[in-house]
N, C-alpha and C positions, 0 to 999 in steps of 0.2 A: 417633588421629592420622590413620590413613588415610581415614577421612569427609571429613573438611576438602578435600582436593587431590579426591575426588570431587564433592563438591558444585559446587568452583571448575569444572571439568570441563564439568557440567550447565550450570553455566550460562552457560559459556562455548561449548557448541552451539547454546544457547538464543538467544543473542545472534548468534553467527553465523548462524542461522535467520532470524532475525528481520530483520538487514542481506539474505540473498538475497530474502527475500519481500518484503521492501520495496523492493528495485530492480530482481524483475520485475513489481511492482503498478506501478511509475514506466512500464516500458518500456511495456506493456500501454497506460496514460492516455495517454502521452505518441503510440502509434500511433493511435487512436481518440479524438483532439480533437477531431473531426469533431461526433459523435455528443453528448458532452457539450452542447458551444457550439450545437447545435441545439435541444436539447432547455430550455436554461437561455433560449435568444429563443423558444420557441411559448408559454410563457404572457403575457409580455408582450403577445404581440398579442392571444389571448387580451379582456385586459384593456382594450386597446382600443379593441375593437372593442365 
């Protein structure tokens, strides 16, 4: 019986993990727009040209 409330445990860091990493991969994109939206216009012209 005590497996069970460890496992729930696991995977409830898991998931708390997985919410911080994913909202500072947000904050991170969200400061360097810049860099993206540059890079997704030079193939177009690229192309052309």
């Amino acid at each position: 019986m005590q497996r069970k409330p460890d496992l729930l445990w696991i995977l409830v860091i898991l998931f708390g993990l997985g919410v911080v990493t994913t909202g500072y991969a947000q904050s991170l994109w969200t400061n360097k727009t810049d860099a993206p939206v540059e890079l997704a216009q030079q193939p177009p012209q690229l192309f052309k040209r």
